[in-house]
N, CA, C and O atoms as a Tripos MOL2 file, in Angstrom:
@<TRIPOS>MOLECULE
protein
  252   251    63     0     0
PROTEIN
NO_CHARGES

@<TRIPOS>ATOM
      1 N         -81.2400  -19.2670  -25.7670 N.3       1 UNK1
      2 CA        -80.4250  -19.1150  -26.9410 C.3       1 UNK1
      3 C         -79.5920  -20.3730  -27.1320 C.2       1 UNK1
      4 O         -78.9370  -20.7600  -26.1640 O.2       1 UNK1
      5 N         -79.5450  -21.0420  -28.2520 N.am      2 UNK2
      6 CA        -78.8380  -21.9240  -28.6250 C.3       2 UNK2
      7 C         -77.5330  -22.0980  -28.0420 C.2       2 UNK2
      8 O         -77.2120  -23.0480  -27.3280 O.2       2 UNK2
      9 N         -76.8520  -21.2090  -28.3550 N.am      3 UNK3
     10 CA        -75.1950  -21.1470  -28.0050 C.3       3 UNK3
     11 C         -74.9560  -21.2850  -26.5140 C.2       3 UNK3
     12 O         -73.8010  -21.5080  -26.1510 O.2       3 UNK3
     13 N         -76.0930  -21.1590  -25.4470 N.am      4 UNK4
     14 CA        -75.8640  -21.7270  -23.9630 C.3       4 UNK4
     15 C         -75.4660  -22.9890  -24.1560 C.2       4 UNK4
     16 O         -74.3460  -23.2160  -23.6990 O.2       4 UNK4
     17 N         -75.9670  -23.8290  -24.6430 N.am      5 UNK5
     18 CA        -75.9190  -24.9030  -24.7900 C.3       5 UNK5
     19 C         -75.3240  -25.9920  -25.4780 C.2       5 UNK5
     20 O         -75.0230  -27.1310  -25.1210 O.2       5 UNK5
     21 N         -75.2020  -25.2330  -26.7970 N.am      6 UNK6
     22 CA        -75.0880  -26.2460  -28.2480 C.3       6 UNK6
     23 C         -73.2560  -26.3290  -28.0040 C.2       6 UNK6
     24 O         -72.5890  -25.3580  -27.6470 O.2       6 UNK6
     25 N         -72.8660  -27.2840  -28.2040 N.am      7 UNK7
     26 CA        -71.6320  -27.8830  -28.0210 C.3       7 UNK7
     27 C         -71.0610  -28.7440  -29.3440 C.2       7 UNK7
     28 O         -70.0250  -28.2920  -29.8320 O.2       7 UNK7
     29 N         -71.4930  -29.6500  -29.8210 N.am      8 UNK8
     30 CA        -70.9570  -30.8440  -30.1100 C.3       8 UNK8
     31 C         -72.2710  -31.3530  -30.7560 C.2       8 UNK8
     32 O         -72.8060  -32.1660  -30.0020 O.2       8 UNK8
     33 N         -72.9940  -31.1430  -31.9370 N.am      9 UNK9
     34 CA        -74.5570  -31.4320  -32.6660 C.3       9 UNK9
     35 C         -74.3250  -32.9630  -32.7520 C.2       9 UNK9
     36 O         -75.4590  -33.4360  -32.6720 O.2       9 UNK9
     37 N         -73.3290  -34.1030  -32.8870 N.am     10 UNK10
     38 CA        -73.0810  -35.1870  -33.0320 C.3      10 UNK10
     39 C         -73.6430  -35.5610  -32.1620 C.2      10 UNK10
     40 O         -74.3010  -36.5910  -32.3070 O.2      10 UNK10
     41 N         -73.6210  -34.8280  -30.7840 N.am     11 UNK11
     42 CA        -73.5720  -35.6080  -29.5980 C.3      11 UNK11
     43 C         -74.8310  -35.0530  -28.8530 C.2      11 UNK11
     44 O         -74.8800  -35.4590  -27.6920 O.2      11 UNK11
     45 N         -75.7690  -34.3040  -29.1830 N.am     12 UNK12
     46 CA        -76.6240  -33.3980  -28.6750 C.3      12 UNK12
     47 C         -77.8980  -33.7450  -29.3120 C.2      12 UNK12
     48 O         -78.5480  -32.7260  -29.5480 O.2      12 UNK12
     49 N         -78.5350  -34.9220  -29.7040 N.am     13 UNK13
     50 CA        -79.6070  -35.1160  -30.4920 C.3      13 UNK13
     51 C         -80.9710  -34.7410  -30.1830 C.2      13 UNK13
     52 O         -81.7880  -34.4190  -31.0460 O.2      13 UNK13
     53 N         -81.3040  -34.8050  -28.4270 N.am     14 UNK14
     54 CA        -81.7740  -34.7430  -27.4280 C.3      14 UNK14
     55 C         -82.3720  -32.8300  -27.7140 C.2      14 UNK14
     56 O         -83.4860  -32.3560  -27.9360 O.2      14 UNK14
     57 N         -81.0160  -32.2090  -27.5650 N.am     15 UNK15
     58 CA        -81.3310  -31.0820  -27.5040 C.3      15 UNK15
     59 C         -81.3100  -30.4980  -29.2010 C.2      15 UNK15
     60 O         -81.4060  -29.3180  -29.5390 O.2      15 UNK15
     61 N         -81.1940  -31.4040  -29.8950 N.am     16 UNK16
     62 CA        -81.7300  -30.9390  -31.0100 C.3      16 UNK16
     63 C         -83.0570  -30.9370  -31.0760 C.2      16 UNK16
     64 O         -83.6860  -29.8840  -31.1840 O.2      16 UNK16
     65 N         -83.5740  -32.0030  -31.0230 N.am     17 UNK17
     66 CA        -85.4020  -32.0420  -31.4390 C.3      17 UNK17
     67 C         -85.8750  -30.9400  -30.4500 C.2      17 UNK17
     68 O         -86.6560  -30.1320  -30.9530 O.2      17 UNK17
     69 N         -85.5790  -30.7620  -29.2380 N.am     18 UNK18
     70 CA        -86.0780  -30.0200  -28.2380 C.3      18 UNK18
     71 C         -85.5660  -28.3950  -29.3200 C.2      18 UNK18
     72 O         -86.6170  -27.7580  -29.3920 O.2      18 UNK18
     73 N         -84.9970  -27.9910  -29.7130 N.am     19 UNK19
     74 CA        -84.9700  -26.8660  -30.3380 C.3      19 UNK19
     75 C         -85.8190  -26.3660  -31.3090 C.2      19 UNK19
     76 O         -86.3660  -25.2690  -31.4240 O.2      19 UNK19
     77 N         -85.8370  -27.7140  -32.2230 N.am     20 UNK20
     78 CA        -86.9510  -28.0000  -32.7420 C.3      20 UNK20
     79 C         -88.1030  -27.1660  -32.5630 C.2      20 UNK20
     80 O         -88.5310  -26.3710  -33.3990 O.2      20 UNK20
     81 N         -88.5160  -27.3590  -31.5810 N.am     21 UNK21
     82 CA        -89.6580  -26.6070  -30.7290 C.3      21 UNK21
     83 C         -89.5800  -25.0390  -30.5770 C.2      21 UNK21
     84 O         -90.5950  -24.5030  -30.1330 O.2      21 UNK21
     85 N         -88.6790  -24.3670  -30.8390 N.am     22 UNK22
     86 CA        -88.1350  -22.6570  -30.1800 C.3      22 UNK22
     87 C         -89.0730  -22.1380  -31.6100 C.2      22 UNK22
     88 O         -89.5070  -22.5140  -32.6990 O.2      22 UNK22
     89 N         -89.0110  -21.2100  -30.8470 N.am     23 UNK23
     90 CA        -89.1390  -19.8480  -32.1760 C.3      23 UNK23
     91 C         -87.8040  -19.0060  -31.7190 C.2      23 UNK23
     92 O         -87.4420  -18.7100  -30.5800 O.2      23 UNK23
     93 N         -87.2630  -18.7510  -32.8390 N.am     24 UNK24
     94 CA        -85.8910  -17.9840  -32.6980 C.3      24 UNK24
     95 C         -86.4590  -16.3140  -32.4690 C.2      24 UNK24
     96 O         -87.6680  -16.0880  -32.4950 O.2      24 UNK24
     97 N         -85.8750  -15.6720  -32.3410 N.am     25 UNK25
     98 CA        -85.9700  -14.1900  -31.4110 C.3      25 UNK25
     99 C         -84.6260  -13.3430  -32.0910 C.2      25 UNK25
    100 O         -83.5120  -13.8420  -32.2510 O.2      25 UNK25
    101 N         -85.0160  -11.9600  -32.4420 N.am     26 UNK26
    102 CA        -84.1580  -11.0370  -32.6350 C.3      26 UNK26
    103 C         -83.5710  -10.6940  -31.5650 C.2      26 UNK26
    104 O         -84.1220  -11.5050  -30.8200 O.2      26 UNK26
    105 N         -82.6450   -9.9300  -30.6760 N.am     27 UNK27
    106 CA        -82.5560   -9.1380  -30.1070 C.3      27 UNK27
    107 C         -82.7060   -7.6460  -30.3700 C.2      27 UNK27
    108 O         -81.9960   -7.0470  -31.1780 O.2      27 UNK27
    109 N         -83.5310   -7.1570  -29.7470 N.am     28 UNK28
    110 CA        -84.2640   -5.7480  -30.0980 C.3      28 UNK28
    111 C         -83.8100   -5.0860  -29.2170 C.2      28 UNK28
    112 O         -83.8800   -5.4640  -28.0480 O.2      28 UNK28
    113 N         -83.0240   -3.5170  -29.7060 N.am     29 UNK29
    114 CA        -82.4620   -2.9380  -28.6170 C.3      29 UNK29
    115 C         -83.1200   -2.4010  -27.4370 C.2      29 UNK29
    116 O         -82.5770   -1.7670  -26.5330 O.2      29 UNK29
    117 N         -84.9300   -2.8720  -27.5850 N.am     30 UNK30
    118 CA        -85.7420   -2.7650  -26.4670 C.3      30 UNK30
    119 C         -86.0790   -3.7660  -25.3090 C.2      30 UNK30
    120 O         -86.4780   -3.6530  -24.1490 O.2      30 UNK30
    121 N         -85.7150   -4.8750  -26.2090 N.am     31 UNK31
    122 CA        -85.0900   -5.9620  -25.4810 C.3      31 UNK31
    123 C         -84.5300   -6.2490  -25.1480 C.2      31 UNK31
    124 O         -84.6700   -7.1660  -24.3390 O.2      31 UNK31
    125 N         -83.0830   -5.6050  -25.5370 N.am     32 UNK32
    126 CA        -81.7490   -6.0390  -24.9410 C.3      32 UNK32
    127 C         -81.5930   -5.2070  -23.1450 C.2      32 UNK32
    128 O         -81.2350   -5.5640  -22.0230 O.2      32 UNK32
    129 N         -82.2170   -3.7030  -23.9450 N.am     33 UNK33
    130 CA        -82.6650   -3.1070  -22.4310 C.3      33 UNK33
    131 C         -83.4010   -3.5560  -21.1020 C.2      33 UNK33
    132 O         -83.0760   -3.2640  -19.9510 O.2      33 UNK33
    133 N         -84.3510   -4.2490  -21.4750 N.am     34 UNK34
    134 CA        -85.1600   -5.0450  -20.2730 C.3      34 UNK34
    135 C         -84.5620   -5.7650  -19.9720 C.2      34 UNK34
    136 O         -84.5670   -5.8940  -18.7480 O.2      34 UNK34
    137 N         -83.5520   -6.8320  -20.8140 N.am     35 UNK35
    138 CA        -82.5340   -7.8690  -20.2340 C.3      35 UNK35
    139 C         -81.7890   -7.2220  -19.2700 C.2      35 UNK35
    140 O         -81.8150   -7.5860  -18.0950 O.2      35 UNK35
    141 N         -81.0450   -6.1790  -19.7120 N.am     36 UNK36
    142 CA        -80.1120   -5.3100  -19.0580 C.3      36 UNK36
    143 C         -80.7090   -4.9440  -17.5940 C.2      36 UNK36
    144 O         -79.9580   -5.2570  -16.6700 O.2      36 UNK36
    145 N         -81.7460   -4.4260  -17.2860 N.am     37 UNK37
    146 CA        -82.6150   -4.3710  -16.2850 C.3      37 UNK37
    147 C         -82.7210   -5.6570  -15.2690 C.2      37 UNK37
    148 O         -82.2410   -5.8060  -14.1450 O.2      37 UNK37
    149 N         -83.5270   -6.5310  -16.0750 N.am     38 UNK38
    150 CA        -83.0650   -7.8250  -15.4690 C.3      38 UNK38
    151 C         -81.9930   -8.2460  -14.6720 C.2      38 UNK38
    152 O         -82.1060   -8.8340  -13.5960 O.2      38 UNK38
    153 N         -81.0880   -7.9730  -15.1560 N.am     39 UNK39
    154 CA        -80.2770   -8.8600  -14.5710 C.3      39 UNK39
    155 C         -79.7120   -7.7760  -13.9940 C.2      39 UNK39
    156 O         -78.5960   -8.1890  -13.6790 O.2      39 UNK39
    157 N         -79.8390   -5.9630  -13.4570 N.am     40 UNK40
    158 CA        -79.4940   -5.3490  -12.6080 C.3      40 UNK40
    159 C         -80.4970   -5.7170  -11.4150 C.2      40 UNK40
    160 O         -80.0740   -5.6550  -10.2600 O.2      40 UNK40
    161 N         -81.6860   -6.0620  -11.6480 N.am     41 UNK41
    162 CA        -82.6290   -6.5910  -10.4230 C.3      41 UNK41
    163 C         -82.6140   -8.0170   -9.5720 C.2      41 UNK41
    164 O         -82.7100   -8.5680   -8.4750 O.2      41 UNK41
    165 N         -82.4640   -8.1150  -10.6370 N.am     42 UNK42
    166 CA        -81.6770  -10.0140  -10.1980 C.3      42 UNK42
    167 C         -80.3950  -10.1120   -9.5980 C.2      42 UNK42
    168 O         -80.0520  -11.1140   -8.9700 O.2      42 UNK42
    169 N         -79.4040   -8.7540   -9.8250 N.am     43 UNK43
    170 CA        -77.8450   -8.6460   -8.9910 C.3      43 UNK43
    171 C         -77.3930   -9.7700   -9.8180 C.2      43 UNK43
    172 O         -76.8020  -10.5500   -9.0710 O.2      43 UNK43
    173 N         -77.4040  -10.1880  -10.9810 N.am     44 UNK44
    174 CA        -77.0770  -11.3630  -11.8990 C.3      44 UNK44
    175 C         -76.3110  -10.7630  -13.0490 C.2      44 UNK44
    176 O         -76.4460   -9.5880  -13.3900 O.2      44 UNK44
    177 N         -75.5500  -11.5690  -13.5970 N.am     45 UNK45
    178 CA        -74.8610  -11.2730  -14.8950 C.3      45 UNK45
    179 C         -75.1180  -11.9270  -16.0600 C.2      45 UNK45
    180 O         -74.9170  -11.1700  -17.0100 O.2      45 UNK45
    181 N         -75.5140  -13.1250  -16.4280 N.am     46 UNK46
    182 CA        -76.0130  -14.0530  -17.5500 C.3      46 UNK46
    183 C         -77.4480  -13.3630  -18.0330 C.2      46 UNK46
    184 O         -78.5740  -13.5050  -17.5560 O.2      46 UNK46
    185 N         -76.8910  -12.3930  -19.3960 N.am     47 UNK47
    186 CA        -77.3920  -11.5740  -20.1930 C.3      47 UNK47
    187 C         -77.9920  -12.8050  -20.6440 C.2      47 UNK47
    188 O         -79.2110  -12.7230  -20.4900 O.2      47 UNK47
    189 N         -77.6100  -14.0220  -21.1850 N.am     48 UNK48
    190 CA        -78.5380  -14.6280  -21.9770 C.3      48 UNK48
    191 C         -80.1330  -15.2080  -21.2420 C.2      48 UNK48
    192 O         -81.1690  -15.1560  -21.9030 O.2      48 UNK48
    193 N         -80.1020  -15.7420  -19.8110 N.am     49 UNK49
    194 CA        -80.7710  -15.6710  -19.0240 C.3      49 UNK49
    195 C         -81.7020  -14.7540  -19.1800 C.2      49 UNK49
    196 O         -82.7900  -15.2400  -19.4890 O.2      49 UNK49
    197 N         -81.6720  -13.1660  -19.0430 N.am     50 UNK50
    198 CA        -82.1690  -12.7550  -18.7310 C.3      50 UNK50
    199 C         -83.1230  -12.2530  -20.0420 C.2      50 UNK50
    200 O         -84.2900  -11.8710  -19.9500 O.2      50 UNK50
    201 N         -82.3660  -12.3490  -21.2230 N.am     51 UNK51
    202 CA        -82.8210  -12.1480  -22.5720 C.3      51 UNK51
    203 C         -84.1630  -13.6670  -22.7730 C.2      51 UNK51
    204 O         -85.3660  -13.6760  -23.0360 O.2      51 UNK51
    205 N         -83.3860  -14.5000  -22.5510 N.am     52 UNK52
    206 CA        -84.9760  -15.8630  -22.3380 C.3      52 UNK52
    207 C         -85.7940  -15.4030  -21.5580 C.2      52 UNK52
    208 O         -86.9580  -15.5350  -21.9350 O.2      52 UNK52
    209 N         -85.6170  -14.8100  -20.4160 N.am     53 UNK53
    210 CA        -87.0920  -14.7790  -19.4850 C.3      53 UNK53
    211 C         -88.1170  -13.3400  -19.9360 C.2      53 UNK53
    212 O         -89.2830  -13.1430  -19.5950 O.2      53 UNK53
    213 N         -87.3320  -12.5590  -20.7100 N.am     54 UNK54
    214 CA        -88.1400  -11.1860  -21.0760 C.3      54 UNK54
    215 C         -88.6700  -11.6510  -22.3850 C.2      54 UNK54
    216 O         -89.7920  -11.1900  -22.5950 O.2      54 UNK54
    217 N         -88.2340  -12.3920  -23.2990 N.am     55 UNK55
    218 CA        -88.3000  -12.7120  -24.2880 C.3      55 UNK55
    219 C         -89.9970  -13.5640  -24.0490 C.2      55 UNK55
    220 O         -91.0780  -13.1750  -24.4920 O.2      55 UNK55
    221 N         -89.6970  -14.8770  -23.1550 N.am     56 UNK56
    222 CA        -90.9650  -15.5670  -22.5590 C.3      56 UNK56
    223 C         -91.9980  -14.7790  -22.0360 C.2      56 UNK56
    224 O         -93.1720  -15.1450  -22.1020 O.2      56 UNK56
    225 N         -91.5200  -13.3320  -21.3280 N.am     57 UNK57
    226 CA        -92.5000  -12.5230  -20.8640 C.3      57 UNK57
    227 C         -93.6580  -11.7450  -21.9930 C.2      57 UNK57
    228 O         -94.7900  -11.2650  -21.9260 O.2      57 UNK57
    229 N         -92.8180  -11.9150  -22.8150 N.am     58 UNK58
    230 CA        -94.1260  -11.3310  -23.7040 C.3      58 UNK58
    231 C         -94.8630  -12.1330  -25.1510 C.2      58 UNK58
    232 O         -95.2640  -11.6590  -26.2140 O.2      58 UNK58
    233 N         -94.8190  -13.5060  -24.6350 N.am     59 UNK59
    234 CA        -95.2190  -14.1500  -25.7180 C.3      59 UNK59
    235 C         -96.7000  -14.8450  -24.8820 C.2      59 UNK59
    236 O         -96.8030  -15.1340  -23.6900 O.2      59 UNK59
    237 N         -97.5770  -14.9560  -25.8080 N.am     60 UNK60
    238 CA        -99.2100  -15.5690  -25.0020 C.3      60 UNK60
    239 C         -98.6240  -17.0170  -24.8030 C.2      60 UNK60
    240 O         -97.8850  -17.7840  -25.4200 O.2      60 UNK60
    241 N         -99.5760  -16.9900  -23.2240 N.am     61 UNK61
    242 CA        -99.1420  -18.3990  -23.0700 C.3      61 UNK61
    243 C         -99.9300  -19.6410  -24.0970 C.2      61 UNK61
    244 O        -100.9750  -19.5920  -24.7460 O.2      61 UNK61
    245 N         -98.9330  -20.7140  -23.9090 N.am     62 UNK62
    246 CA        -99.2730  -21.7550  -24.5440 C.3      62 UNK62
    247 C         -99.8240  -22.6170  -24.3890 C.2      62 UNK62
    248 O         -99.5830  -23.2000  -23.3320 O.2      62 UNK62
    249 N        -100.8090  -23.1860  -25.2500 N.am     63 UNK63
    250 CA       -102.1660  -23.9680  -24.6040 C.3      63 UNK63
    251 C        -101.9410  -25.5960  -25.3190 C.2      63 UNK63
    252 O        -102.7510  -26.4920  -25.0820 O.2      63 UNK63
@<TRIPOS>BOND
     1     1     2 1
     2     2     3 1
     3     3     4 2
     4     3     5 am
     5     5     6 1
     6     6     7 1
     7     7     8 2
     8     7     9 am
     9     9    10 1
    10    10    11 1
    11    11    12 2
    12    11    13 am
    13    13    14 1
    14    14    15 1
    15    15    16 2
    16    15    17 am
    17    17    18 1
    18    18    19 1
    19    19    20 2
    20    19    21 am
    21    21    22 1
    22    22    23 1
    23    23    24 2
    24    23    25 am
    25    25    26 1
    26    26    27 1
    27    27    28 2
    28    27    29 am
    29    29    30 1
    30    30    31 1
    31    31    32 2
    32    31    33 am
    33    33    34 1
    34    34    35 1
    35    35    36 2
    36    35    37 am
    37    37    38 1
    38    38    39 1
    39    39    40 2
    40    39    41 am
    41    41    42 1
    42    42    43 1
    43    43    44 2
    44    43    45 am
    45    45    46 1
    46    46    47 1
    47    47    48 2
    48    47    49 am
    49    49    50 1
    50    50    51 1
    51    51    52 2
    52    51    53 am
    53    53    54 1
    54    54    55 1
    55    55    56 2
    56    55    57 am
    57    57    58 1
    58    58    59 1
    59    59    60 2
    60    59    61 am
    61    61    62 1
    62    62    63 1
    63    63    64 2
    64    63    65 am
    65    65    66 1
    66    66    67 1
    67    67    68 2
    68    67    69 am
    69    69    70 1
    70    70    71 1
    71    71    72 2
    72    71    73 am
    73    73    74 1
    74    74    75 1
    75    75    76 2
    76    75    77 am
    77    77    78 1
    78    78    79 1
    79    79    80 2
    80    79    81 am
    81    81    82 1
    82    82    83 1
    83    83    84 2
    84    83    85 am
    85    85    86 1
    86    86    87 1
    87    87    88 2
    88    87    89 am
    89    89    90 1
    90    90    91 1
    91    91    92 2
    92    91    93 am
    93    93    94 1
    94    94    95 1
    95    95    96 2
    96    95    97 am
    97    97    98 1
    98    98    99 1
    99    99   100 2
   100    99   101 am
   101   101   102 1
   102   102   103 1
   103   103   104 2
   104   103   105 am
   105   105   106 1
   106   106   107 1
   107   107   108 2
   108   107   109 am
   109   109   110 1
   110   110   111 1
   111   111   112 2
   112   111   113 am
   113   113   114 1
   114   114   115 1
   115   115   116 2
   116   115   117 am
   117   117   118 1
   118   118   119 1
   119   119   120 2
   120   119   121 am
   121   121   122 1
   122   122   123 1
   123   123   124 2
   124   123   125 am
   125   125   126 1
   126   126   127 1
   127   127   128 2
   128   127   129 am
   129   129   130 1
   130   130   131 1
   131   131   132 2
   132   131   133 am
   133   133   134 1
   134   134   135 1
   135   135   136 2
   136   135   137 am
   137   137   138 1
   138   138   139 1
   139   139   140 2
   140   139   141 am
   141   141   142 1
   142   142   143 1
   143   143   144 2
   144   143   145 am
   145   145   146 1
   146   146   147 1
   147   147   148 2
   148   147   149 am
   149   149   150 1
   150   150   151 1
   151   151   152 2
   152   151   153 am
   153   153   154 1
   154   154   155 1
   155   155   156 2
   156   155   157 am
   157   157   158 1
   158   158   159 1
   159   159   160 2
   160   159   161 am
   161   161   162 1
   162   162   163 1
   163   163   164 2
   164   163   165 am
   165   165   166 1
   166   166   167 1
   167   167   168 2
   168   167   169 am
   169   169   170 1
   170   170   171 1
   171   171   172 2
   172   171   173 am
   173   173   174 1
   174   174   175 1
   175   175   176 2
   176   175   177 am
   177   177   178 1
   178   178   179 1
   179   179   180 2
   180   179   181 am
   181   181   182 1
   182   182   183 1
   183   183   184 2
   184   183   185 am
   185   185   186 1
   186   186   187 1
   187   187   188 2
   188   187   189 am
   189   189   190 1
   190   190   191 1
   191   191   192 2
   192   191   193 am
   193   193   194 1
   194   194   195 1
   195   195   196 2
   196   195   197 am
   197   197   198 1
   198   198   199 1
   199   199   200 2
   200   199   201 am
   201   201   202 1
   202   202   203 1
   203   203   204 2
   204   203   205 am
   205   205   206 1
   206   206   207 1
   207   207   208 2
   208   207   209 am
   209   209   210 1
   210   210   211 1
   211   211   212 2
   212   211   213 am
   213   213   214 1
   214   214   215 1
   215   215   216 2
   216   215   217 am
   217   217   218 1
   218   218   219 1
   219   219   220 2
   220   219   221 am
   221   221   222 1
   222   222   223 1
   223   223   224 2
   224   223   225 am
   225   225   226 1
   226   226   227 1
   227   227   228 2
   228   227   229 am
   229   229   230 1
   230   230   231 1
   231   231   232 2
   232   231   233 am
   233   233   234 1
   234   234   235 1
   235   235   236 2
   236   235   237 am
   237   237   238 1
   238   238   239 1
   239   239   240 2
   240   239   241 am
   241   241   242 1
   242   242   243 1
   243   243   244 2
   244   243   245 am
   245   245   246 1
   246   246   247 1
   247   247   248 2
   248   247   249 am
   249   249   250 1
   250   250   251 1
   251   251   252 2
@<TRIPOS>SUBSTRUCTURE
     1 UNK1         2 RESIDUE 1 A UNK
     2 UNK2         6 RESIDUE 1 A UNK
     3 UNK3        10 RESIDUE 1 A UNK
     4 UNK4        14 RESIDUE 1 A UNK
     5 UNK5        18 RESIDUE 1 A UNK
     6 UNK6        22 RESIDUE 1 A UNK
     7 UNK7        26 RESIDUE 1 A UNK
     8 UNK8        30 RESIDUE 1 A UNK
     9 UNK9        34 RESIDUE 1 A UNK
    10 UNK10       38 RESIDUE 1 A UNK
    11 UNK11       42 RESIDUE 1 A UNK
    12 UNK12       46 RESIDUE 1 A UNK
    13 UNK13       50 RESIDUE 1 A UNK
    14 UNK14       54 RESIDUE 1 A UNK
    15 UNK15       58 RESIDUE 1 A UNK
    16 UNK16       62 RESIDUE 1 A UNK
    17 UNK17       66 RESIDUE 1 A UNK
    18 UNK18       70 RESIDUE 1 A UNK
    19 UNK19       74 RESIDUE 1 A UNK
    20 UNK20       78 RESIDUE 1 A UNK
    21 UNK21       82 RESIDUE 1 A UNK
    22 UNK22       86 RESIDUE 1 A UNK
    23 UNK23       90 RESIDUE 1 A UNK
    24 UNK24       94 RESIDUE 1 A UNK
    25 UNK25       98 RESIDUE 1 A UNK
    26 UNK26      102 RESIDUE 1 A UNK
    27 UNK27      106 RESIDUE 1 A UNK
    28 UNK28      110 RESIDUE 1 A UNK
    29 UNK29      114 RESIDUE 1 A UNK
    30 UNK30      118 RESIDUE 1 A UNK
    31 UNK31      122 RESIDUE 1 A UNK
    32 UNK32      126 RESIDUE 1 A UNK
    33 UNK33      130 RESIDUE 1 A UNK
    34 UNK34      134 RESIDUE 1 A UNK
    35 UNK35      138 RESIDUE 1 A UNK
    36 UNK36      142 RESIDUE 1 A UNK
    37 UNK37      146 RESIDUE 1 A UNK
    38 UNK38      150 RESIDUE 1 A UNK
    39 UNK39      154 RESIDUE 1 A UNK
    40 UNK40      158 RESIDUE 1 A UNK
    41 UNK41      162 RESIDUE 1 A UNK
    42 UNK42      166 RESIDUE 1 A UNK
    43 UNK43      170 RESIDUE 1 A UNK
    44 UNK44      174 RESIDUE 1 A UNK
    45 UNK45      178 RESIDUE 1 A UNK
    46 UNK46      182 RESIDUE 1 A UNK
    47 UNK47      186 RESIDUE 1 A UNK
    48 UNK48      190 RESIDUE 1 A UNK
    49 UNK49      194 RESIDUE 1 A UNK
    50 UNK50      198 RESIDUE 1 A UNK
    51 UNK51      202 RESIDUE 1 A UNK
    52 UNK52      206 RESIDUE 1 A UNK
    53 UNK53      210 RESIDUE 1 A UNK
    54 UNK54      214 RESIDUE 1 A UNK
    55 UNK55      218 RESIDUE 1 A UNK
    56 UNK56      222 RESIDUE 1 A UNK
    57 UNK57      226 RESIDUE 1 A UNK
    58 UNK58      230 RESIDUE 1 A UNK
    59 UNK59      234 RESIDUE 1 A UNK
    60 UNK60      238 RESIDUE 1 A UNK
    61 UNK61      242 RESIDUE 1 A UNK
    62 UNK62      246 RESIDUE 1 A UNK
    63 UNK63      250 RESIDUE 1 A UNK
């Protein structure tokens, strides 16, 4: 998710083009659940973390 990161767009050009690249993502309250899961299995708290890796989990990989 953007907002981990995005600070200061003046100064972030780098991680602009690299965004470039995302497909943006709803949060789906079926998704937000597996995050939630996540990060009770992981003993972790960074919901956004865990929302990227479920999110990556169900997209075909990229060739």
């Amino acid at each position: 998710m953007t907002a981990q990161a995005w600070r200061d767009g003046r100064r972030q050009a780098q991680l602009a083009r690299a965004l470039g690249d995302c497909r943006p993502e709803s949060l789906s309250d079926e998704l937000a659940r597996k995050a939630g899961e996540s990060c009770r299995r992981s003993r972790t708290s960074d919901i956004v973390d865990a929302f990227v890796i479920e999110s990556a989990g169900r997209r075909p990989p990229q060739r």
